[in-house]
N, C-alpha and C positions, 0 to 999 in steps of 0.2 A: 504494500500500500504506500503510495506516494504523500509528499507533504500535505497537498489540497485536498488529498482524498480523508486523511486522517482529520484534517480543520473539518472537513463535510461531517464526518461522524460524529466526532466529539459536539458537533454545533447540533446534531441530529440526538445525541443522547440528553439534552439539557443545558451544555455549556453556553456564555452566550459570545458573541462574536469576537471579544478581545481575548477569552481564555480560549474560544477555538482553536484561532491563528498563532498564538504564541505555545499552547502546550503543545501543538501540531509539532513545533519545533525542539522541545525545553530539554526535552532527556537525548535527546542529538546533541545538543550545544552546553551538556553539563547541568542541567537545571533539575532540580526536583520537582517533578508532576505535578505533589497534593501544592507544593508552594507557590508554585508558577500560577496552578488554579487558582489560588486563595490572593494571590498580588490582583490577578487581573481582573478582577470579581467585577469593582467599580468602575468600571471601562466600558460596558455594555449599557445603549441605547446611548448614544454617542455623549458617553461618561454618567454614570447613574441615570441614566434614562431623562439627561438635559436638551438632550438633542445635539450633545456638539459634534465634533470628529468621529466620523465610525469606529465604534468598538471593531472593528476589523481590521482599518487601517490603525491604531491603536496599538491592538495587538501586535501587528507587522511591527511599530515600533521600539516595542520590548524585544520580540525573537531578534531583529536585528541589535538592540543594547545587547541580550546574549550574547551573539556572534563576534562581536566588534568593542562592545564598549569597555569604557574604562573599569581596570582593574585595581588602580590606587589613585585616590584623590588629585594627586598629580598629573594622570598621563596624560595630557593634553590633544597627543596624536589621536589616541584613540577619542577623545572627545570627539574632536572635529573632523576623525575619518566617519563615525556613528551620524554625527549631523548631515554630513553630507549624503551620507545612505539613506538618511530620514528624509530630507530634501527630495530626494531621485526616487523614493517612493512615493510620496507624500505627491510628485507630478506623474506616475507612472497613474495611481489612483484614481486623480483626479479624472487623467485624462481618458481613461477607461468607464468611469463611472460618473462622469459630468457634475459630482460637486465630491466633497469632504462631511459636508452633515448629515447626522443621520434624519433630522428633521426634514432637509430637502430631496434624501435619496429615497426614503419612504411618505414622504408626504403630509405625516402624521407627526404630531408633539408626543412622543411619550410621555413626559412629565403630566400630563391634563389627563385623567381615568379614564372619560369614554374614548379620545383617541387613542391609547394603549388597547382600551377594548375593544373597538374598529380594528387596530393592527394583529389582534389576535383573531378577530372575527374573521378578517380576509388571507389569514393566515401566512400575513405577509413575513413572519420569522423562518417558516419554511422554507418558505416562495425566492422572494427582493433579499433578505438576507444570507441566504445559503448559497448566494450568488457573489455576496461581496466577500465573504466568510473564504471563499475558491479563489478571490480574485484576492486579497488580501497575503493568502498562502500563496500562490503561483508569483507574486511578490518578490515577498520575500527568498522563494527560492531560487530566482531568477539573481536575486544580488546577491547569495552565497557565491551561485555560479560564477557571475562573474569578477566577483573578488574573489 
């Protein structure tokens, strides 16, 4: 099973979009699973369900912190190599998926009850998110690649 395939599952058994895409990666790049889940928790519904940055792209940006980021306060390379991977995801994203919020990729305010209950209604965590949840993973595996 490949990375996006494993972010599809994990996003299929209850996880939500940031702990998808990142535990998709975690125990590959050293991480501990239950932790990696329990970091990403608040990430989902584009960060506690405010609408901001997808929980998907989000996640992308933790498995790449994994991959690349700083390992002592100091290293500054790895700082600004992880940014810059954050950056070329962060346009990889966009331009695949026409914005960054998850308010305007789904349409709907999570934060406001009946539209959380509309987005569960039209079952769009299935549907619109299991789509960015693949595109998020395919991501990130594309810039292990090519770093």
């Amino acid at each position: 099973m490949n990375r996006p395939e494993r972010a599809d599952q994990l996003h299929r058994q209850g996880a939500n979009c940031a702990q998808s895409v990142v535990c998709a990666f975690a125990e590959d790049l050293g991480a501990d699973k239950a932790l990696t889940l329990r970091m990403a928790t608040g990430f989902g519904g584009g960060m506690g369900r405010t609408g901001g940055t997808c929980g998907a792209l989000t996640g992308a940006f933790m498995a790449l912190g994994l991959a690349f980021g700083m390992k002592e306060p100091g290293d500054q390379a790895a700082k600004e190599r992880t940014y810059a991977l954050v950056a070329e995801a962060t346009r990889r994203f966009r331009e695949r998926t026409g914005s960054l919020s998850c308010r305007d990729l789904l349409g709907l305010d999570l934060g406001i009850p009946e539209q959380l209950q509309a987005a569960k209604d039209r079952n769009l965590f299935a549907t619109q998110c299991a789509g960015y949840v693949r595109i998020g993973a395919e991501i990130v595996e594309q810039l292990l690649r090519e770093a």
